[in-house]
C-alpha positions as CSV (number, residue, x, y, z in Angstrom):
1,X,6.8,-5.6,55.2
2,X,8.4,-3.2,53.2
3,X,9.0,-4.5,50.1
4,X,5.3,-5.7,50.5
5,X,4.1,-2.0,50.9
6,X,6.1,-1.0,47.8
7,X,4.5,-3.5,46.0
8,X,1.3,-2.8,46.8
9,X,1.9,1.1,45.8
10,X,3.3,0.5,42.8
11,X,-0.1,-1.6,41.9
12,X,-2.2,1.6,42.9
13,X,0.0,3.9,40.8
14,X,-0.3,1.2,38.4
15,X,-4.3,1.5,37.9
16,X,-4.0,5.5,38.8
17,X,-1.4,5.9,35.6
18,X,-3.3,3.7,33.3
19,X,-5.6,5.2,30.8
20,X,-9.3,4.0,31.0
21,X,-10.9,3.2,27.7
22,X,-14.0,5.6,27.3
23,X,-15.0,4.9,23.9
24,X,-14.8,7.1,20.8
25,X,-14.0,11.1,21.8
26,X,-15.2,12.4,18.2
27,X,-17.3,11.1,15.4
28,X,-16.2,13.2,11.6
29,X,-18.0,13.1,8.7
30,X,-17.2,14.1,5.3
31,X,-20.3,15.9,3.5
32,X,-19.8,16.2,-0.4
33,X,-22.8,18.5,-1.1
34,X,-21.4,21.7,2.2
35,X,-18.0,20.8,0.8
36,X,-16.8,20.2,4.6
37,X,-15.9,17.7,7.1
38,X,-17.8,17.8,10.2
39,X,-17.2,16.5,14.0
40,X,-19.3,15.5,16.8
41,X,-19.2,13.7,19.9
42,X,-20.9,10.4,19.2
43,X,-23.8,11.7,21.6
44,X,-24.6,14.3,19.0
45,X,-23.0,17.4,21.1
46,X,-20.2,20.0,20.1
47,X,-21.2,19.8,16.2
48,X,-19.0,21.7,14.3
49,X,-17.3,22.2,10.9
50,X,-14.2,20.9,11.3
51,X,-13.0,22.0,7.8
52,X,-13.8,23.0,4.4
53,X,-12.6,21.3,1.4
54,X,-12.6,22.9,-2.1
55,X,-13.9,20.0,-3.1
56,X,-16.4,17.1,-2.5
57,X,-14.9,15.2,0.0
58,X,-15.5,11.5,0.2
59,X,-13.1,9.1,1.8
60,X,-11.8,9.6,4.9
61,X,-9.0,8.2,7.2
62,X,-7.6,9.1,9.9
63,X,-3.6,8.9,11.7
64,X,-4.4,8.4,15.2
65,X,-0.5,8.3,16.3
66,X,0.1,10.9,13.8
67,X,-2.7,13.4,14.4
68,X,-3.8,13.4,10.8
69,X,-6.6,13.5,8.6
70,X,-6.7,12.4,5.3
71,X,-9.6,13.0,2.7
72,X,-10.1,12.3,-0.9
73,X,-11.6,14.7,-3.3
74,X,-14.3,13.3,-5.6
75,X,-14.4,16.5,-7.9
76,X,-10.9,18.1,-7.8
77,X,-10.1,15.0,-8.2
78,X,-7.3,15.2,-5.3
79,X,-5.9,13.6,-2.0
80,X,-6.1,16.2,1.1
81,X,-4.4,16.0,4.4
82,X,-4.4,17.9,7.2
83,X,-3.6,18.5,11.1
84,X,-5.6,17.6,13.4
85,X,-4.7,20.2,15.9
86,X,-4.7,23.0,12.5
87,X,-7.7,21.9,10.7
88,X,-6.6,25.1,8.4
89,X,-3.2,24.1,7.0
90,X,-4.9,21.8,4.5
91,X,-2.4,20.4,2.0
92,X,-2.9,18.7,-1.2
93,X,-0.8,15.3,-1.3
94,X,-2.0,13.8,-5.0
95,X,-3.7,15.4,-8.1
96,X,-5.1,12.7,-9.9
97,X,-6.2,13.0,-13.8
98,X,-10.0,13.9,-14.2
99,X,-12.9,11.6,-13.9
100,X,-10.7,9.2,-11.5
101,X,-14.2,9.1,-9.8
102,X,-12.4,9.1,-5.8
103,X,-14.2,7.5,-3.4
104,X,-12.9,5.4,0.0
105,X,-9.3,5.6,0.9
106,X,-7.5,4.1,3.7
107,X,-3.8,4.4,5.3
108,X,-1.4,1.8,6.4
109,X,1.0,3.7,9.3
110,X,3.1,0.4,9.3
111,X,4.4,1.2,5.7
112,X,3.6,5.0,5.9
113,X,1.1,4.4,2.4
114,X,-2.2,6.2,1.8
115,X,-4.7,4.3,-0.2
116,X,-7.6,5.3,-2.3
117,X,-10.0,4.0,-4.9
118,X,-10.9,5.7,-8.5
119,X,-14.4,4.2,-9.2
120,X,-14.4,5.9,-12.6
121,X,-11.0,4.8,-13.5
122,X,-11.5,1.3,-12.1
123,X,-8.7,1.3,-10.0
124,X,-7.3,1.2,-6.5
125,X,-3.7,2.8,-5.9
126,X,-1.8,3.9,-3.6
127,X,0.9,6.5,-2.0
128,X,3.2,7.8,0.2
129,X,1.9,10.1,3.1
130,X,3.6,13.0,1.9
131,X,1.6,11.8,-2.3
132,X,5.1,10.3,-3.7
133,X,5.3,7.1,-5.9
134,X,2.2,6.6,-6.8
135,X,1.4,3.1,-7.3
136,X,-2.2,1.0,-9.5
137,X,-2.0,-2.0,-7.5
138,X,-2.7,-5.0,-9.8
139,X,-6.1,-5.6,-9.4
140,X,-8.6,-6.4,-12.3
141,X,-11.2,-3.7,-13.3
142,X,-14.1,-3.6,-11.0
143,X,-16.4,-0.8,-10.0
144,X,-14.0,-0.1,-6.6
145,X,-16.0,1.9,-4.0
146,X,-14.1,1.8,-0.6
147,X,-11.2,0.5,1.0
148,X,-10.2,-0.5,4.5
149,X,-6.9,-1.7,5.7
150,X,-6.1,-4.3,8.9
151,X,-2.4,-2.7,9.3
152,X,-1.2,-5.4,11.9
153,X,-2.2,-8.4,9.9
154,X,-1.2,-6.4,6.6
155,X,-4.3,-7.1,4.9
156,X,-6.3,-5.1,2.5
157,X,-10.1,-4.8,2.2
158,X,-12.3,-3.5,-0.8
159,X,-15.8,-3.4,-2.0
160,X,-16.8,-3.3,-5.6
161,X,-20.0,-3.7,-7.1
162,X,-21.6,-6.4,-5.8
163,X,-18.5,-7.7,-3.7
164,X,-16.2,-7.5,-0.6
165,X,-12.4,-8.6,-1.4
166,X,-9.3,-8.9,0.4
167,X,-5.3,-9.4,0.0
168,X,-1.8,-8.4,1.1
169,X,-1.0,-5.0,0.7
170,X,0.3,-4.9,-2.3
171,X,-2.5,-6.8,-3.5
172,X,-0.5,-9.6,-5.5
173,X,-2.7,-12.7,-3.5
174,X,-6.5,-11.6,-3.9
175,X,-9.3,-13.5,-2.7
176,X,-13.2,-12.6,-2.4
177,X,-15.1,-12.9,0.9
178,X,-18.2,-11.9,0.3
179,X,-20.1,-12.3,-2.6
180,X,-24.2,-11.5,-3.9
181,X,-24.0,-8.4,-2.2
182,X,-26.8,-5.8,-3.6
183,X,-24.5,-2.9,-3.3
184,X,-21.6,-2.7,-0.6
185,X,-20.6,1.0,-0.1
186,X,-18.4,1.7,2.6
187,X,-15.8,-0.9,5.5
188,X,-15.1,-0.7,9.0
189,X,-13.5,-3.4,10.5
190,X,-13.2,-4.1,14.1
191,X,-10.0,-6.0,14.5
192,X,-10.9,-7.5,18.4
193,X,-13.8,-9.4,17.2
194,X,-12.5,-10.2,13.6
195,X,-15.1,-8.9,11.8
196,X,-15.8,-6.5,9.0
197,X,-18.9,-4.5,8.1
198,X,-20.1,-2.7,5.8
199,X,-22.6,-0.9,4.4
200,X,-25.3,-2.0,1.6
201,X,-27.0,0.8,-0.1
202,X,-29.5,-1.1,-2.1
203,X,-30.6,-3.4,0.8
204,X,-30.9,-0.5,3.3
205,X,-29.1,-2.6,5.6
206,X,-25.8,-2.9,7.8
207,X,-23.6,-6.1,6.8
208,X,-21.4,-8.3,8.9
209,X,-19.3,-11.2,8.6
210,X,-15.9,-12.6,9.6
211,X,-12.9,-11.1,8.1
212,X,-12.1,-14.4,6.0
213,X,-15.9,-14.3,5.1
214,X,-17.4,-16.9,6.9
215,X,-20.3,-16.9,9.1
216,X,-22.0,-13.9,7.2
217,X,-25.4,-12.7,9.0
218,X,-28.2,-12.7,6.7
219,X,-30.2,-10.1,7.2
220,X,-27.4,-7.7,8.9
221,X,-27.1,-6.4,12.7
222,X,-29.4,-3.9,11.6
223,X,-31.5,-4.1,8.7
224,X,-35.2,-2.2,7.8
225,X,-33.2,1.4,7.5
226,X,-35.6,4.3,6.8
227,X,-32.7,5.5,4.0
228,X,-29.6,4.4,2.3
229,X,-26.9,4.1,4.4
230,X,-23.6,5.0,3.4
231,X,-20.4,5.5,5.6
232,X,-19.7,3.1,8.5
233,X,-17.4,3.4,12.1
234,X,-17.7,0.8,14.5
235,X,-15.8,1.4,18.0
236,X,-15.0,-1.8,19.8
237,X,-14.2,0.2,23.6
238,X,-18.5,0.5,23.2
239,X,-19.7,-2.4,21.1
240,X,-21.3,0.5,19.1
241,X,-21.7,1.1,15.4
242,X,-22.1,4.3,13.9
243,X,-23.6,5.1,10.2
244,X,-24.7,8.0,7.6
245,X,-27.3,8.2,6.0
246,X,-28.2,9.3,2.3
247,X,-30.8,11.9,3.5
248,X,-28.8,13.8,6.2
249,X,-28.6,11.5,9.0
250,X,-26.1,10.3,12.1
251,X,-27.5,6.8,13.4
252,X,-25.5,4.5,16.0
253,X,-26.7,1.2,17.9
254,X,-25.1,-1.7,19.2
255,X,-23.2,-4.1,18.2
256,X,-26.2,-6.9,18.6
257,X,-28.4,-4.6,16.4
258,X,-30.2,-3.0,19.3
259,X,-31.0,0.6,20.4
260,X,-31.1,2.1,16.9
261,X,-31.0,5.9,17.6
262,X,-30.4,9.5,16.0
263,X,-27.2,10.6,16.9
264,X,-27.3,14.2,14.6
265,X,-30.3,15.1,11.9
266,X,-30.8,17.8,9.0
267,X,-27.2,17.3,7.8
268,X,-26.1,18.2,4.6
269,X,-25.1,15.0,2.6
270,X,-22.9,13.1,5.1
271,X,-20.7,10.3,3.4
272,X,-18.1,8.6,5.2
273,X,-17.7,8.6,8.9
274,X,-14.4,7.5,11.0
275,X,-13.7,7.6,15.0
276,X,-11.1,10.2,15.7
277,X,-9.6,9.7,19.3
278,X,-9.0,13.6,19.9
279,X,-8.9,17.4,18.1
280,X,-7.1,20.3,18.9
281,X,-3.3,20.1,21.1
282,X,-2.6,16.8,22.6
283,X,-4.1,16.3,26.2
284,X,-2.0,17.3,29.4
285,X,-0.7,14.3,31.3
286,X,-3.9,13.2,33.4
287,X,-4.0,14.1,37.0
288,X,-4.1,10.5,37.9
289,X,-0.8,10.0,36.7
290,X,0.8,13.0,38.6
291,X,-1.0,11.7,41.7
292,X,0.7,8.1,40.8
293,X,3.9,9.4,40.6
294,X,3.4,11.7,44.1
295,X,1.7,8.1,45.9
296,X,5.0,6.5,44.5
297,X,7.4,8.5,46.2
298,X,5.5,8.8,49.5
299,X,5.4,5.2,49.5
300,X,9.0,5.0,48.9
301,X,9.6,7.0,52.1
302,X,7.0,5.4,54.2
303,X,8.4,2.2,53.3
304,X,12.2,3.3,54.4
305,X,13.0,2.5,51.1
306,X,15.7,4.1,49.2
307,X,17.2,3.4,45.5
308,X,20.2,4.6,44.3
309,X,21.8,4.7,41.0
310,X,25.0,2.8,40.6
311,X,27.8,3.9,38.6
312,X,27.0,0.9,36.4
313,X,23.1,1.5,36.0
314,X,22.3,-1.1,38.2
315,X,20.0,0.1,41.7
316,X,20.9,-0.2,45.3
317,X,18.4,0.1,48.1
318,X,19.8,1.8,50.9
């Protein structure tokens, strides 16, 4: 009976320790026209500057594990990091030579590399997180716009003029996925489902396929926009898919296309969007797991069970 109640305690601590998946904690944005990068719940409330950039930021990606945002500069022509609890210790990782043209930019944790496209330049290149050895990966000239990466596969997604293209990261095996695109802007991918989408700014329209490619919706999820859109997040915990738009706008609906809705309106030139899990100090333990630990013990005693350490690491019950 007692190692029966033991059990069934360490199950309830179990559930009472684990972390429930909620769904995104914060949408940012990078706006090129305020110079800034903005944050919101993805029901619209707590907008706020999060930071200003000396620049036009464009790109964005963010370091969950590592509490880190990175940005690209389209004017200064630069690659910007900074703390996600100290949104004011911005650093500059890379100066890049003028009229690179930044755009998208990505980051592989795996391999601790920063990626970022030069749509002027016609290249796509890459870094380590602290801007050393800068790398042109050897990929032939296109008009690069974006670029997302699937770190646990090790697989590298771009959009260029009319297509969407993938490969190892170091981009040595290449192959395009999808082609007669109107004008693919900016990637999300939502590793769960396999699938990547992405945004087409001449066919006012949200794309989807695969991540090999195949079975391509035509039209999109959603399709019939009122604007452009341009930056895309998609959080799999929700089945929800956020996007900017040219004129100043936060929109979200669901992954089947449905509820189409204003998240934020009146902003100043939003560009790309990504999910950040939390700002500011990292969260206290929850309270459900102090109560887990506290059910644990009690149940230990109720039980008449008591472990003891051995001199060889091992545990005795007593």
């Amino acid at each position: 009976m007692a190692s029966f109640r033991l059990l069934a305690w360490a199950a309830a601590v179990g559930w009472l320790a684990s972390p429930v998946a909620e769904g995104a904690e914060w949408l940012c944005w990078s706006s090129d026209q305020g110079r800034k990068i903005e944050c919101a719940h993805p029901d619209g409330s707590q907008h706020q500057q999060w930071a200003t950039s000396s620049g036009k930021p464009m790109g964005l990606a963010v370091d969950q594990a590592g509490r880190t945002l990175f940005w690209a500069e389209r004017d200064t022509e630069r690659i910007m990091s900074a703390s996600l609890t100290q949104p004011d210790t911005v650093t500059t990782l890379v100066q890049l030579p003028v009229g690179t043209g930044l755009r998208g930019m990505a980051i592989a944790p795996s391999i601790r590399k920063i990626y970022w496209v030069g749509e002027n330049a016609q290249v796509v290149q890459r870094a380590n997180y602290d801007g050393t050895n800068v790398e042109t990966l050897p990929i032939p000239v296109a008009s690069f716009f974006d670029v997302q990466i699937d770190d646990r596969a090790g697989m590298l997604y771009w959009t260029n003029g009319t297509e969407i293209w993938r490969s190892n990261l170091d981009a040595t095996v290449r192959n395009m996925i999808v082609g007669d695109t109107d004008q693919p802007y900016y990637l999300a991918l939502d590793l769960q489902a396999g699938k990547v989408y992405w945004t087409d700014f001449s066919r006012f329209e949200i794309g989807r396929a695969n991540l090999d490619g195949t079975g391509r919706e035509s039209p999109g999820p959603v399709a019939g926009l009122p604007d452009r859109p341009v930056g895309i997040a998609v959080d799999p915990t929700t089945s929800t898919m956020y996007w900017t738009l040219e004129g100043g706008e936060l929109q979200r609906a669901g992954f089947d296309g449905t509820g189409v809705s204003s998240v934020l309106s009146g902003l100043t030139s939003p560009w790309d969007l990504t999910i950040v899990n939390a700002l500011g100090p990292a969260p206290p333990i929850p309270a459900a797991s102090t109560w887990g630990l506290v059910a644990l013990a009690l149940s230990l005693l109720s039980a008449g069970t008591i472990l003891t350490l051995r001199r060889d690491g091992s545990l005795a019950r007593r």
